[in-house]
N, C-alpha and C positions, 0 to 999 in steps of 0.2 A: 504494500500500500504506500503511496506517496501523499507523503505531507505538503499542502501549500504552507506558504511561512505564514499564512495565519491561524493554519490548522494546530500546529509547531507548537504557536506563541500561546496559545490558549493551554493546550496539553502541558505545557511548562511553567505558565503561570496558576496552573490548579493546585488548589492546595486540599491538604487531607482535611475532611471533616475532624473540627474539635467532639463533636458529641455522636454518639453509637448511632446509626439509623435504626430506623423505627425494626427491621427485619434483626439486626443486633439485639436489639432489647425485645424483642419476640423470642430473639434464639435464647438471651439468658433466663427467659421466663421460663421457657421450657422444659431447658434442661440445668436445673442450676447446680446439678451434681458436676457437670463437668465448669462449673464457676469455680471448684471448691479449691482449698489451699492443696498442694500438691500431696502426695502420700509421702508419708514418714519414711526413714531411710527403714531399709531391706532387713526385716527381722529372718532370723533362720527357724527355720522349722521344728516343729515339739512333737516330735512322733508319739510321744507319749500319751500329751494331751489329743492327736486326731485321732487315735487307736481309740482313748474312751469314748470319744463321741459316736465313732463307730459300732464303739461296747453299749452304747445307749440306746442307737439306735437297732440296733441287732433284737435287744432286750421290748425296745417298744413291737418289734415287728411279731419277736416270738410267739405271740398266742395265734396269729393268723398265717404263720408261714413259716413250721418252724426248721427246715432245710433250708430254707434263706437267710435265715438267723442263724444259724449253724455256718454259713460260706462265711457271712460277714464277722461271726465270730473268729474265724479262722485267718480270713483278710486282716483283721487286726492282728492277729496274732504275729503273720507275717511282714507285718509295713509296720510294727513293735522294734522286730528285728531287725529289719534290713538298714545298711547305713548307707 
């Protein structure tokens, strides 16, 4: 595409809006989770504590499935161990 120099002088004399357009403040309305401060620096993982949650949840499933409660007991069992 070819610029006339008044095309040019326009495009160069634009300046950035001071204030968010209206689709900006639509977009932080929306989603304001991604507004949020950034995540904390990189915790390392507690195999221990995701094993019980596992063990929790194995336990809530138990009365209705309990060869699935049994894998997921087992799964914890496993990812207990592993490093």
């Amino acid at each position: 595409m070819i610029y006339t120099d008044s095309a040019a002088e326009r495009l160069a004399s634009s300046t950035v809006r001071a204030r968010p357009s209206p689709m900006g403040r639509w977009l932080k309305a929306a989603f304001p989770h991604r507004n949020a401060a950034p995540a904390q620096a990189y915790t390392p993982r507690d195999r221990t504590r995701e094993a019980g949650k596992l063990r929790t949840w194995a336990t809530t499933v138990r009365q209705t499935d309990p060869r699935f409660a049994d894998d997921l007991f087992a799964a914890a069992d496993r990812h207990e161990r592993e490093e």
